[in-house]
C-alpha positions as a Markdown table, in Angstrom:
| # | Residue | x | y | z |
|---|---|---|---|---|
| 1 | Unk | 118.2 | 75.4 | 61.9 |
| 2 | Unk | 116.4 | 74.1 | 65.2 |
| 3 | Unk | 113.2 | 72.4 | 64.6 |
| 4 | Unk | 112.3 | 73.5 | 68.4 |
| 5 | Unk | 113.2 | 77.4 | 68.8 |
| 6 | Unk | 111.6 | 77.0 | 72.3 |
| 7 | Unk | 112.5 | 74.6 | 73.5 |
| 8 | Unk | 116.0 | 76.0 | 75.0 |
| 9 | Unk | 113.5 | 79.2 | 76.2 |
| 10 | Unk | 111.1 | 76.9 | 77.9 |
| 11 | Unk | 113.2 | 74.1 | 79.6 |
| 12 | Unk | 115.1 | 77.9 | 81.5 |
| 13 | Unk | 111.8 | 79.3 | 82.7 |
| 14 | Unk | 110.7 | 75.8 | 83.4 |
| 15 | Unk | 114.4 | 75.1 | 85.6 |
| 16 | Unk | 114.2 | 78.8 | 87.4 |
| 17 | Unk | 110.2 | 78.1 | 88.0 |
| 18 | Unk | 111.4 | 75.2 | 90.2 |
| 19 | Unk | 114.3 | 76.5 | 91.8 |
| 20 | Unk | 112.1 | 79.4 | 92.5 |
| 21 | Unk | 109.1 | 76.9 | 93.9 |
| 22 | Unk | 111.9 | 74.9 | 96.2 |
| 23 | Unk | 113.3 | 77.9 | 97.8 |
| 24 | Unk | 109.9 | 78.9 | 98.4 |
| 25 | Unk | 108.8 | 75.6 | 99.8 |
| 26 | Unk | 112.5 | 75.4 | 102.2 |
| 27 | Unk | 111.3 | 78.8 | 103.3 |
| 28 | Unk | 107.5 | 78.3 | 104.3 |
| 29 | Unk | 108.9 | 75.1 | 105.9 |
| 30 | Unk | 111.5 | 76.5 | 108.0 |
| 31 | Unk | 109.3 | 79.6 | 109.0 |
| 32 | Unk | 107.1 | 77.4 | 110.6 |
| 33 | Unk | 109.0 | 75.5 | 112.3 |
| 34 | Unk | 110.5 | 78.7 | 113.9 |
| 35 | Unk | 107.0 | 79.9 | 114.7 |
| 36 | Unk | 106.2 | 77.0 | 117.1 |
| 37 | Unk | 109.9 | 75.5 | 118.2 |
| 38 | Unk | 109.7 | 76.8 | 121.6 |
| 39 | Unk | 106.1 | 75.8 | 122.2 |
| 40 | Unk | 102.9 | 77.2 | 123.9 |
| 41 | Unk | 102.3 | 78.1 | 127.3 |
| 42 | Unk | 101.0 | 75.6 | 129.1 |
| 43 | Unk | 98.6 | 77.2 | 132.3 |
| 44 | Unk | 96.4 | 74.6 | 134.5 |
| 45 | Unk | 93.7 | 76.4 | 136.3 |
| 46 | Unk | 92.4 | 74.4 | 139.6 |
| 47 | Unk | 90.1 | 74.8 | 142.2 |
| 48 | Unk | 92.8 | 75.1 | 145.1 |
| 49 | Unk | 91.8 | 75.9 | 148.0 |
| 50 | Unk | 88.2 | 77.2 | 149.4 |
| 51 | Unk | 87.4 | 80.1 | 147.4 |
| 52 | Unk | 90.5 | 80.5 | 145.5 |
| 53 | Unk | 91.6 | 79.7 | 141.9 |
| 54 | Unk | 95.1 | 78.8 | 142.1 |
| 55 | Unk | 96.8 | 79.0 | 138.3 |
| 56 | Unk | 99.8 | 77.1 | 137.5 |
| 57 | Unk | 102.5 | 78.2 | 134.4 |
| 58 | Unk | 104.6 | 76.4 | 132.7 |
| 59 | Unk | 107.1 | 76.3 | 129.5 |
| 60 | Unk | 109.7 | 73.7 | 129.3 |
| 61 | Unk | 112.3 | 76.0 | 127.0 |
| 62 | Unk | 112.1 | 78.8 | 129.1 |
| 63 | Unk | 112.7 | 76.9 | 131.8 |
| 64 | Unk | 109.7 | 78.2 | 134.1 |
| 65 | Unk | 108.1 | 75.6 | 136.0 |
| 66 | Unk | 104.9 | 75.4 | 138.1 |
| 67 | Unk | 104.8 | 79.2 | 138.7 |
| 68 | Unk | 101.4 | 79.8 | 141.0 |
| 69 | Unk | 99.0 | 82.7 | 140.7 |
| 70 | Unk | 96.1 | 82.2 | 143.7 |
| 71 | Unk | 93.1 | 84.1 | 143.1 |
| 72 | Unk | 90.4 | 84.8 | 145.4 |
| 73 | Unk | 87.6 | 84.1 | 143.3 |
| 74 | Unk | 83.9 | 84.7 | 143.9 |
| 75 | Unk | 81.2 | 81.7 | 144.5 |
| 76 | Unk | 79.8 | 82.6 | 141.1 |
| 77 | Unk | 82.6 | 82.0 | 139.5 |
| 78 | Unk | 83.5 | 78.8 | 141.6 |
| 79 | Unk | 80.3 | 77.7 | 140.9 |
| 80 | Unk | 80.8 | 77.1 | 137.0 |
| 81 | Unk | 84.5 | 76.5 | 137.4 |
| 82 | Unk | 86.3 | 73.4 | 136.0 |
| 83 | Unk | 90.3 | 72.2 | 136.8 |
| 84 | Unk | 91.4 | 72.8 | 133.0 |
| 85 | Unk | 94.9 | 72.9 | 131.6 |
| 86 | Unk | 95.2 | 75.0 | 128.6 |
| 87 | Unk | 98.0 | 74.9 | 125.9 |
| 88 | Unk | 97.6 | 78.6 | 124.4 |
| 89 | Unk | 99.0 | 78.1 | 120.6 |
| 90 | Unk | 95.8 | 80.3 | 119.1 |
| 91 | Unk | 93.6 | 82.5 | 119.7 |
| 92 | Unk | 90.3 | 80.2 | 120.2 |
| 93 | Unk | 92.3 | 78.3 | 123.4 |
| 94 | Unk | 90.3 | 79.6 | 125.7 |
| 95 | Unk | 90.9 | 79.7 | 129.5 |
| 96 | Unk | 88.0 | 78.1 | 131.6 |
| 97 | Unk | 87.8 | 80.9 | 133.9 |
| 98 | Unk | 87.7 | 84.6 | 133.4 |
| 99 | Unk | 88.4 | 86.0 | 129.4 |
| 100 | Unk | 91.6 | 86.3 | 127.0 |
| 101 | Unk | 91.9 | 90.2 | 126.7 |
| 102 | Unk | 94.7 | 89.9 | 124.1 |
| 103 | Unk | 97.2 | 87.3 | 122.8 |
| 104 | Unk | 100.0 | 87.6 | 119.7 |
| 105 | Unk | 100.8 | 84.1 | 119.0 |
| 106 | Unk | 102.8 | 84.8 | 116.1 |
| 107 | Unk | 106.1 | 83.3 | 117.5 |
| 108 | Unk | 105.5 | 80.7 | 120.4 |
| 109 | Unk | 105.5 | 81.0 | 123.4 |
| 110 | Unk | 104.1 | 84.9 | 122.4 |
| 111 | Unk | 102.2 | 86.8 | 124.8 |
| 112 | Unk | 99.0 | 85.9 | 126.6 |
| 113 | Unk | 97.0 | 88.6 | 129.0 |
| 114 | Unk | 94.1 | 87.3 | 130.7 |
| 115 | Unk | 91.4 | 88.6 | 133.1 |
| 116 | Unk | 90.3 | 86.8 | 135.5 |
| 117 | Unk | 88.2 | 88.0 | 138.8 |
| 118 | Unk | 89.3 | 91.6 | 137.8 |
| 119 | Unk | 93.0 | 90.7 | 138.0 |
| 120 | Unk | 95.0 | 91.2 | 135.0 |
| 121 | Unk | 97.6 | 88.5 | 134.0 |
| 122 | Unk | 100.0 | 88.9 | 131.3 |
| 123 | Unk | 102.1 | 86.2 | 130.4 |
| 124 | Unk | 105.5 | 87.4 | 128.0 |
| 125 | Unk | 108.6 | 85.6 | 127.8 |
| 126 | Unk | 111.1 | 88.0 | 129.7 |
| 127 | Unk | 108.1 | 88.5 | 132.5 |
| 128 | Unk | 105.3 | 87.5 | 134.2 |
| 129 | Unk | 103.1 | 90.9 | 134.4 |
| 130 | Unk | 100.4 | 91.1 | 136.9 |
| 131 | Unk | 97.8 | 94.1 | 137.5 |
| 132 | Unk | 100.7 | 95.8 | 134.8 |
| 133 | Unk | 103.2 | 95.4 | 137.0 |
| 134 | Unk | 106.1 | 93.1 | 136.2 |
| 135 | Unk | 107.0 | 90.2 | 138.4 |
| 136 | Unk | 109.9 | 88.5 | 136.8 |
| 137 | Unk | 109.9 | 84.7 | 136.4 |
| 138 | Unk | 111.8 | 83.9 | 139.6 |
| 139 | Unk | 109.1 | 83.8 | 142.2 |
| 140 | Unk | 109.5 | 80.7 | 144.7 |
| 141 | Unk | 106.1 | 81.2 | 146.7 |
| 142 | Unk | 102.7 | 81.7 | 145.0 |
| 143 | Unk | 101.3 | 84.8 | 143.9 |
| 144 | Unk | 98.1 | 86.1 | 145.9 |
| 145 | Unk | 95.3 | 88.3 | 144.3 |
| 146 | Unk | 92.8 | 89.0 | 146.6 |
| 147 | Unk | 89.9 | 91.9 | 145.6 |
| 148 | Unk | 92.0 | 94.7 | 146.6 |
| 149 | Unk | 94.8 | 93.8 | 144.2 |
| 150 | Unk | 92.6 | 95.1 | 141.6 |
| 151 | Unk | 93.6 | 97.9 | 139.3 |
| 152 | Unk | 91.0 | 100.6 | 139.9 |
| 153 | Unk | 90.4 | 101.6 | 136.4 |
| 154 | Unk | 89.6 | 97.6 | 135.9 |
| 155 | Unk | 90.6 | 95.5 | 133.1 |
| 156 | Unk | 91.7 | 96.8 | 129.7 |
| 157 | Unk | 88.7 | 95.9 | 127.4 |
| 158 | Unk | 89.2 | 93.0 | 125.2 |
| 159 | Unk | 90.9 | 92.9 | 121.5 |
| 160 | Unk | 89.0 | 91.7 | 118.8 |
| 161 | Unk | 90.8 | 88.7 | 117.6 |
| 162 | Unk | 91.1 | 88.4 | 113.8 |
| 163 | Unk | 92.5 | 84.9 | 112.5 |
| 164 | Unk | 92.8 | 84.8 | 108.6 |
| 165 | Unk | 91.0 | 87.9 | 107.9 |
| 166 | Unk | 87.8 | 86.8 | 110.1 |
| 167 | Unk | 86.8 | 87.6 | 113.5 |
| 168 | Unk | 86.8 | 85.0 | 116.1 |
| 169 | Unk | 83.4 | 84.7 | 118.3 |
| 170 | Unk | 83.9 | 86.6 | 121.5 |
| 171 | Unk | 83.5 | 83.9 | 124.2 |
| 172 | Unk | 82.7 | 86.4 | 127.1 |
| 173 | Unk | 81.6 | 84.4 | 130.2 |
């Protein structure tokens, strides 16, 4: 007779417990790195010329480089304007002109749509999408948005953006 009945029980849970915690681990570690292996978007905003924005986009893995929005922007918004260059890999990177209506940054690069001046600006990885119209990636002179360009139903209000369950504090400028 065994003097340890479960012994033989215990050490198989014990052995298919890890296995089970090591797949688990290989998994949560290899979805990550799939979430963020092709990296953000990486947008510089600058004060161009007189009375224009200019907005520069960039990702190395998609191979789009120095793509230029210009946007006629007003002296208000000139006024409290800094040259910034964001890296968008969550929701709380925020743009230091205009507002983020609605980013899913799930996969990297993901998709960023941002309103700036009353111009709509939506950033996907097959297309850049401006005023809901799609653009493509292969533009070789600079986009210009002037106050005409606008849509005239405006800008699509903002998304509430959630992260972990809790909303994020709407940074409206």
């Amino acid at each position: 007779m065994n003097p340890h009945p479960l012994r033989g029980p215990a050490r198989k849970i014990a052995t298919v417990f890890g296995i089970i915690l090591a797949v688990y681990c290989l998994v949560f570690v290899l979805d990550g790195f799939l979430r963020k292996r092709k990296g953000p978007w990486k947008v510089s905003f600058e004060k161009a010329q007189p009375g224009e924005v200019t907005i520069r986009i960039s990702h190395e893995k998609l191979n789009i480089h120095d793509s230029q929005i210009r946007i006629q922007a007003s002296p208000k918004t000139l006024a409290s304007f800094t040259n910034a260059t964001v890296d968008f890999r969550s929701p709380a990177d925020l743009p230091p002109v205009g507002q983020v209506l609605y980013t899913d940054l799930t996969f990297l690069p993901g998709v960023v749509t941002l309103e700036i001046e009353g111009q709509d600006i939506e950033l996907l990885p097959r297309s850049l999408v401006v005023n809901r119209t799609a653009r493509g990636w292969n533009f070789s002179t600079p986009i210009l948005l002037t106050p005409k360009d606008r849509l005239p139903e405006g800008p699509a209000a903002p998304q509430r953006h959630k992260q972990l369950g809790r909303e994020l504090p709407n940074h409206d400028r």
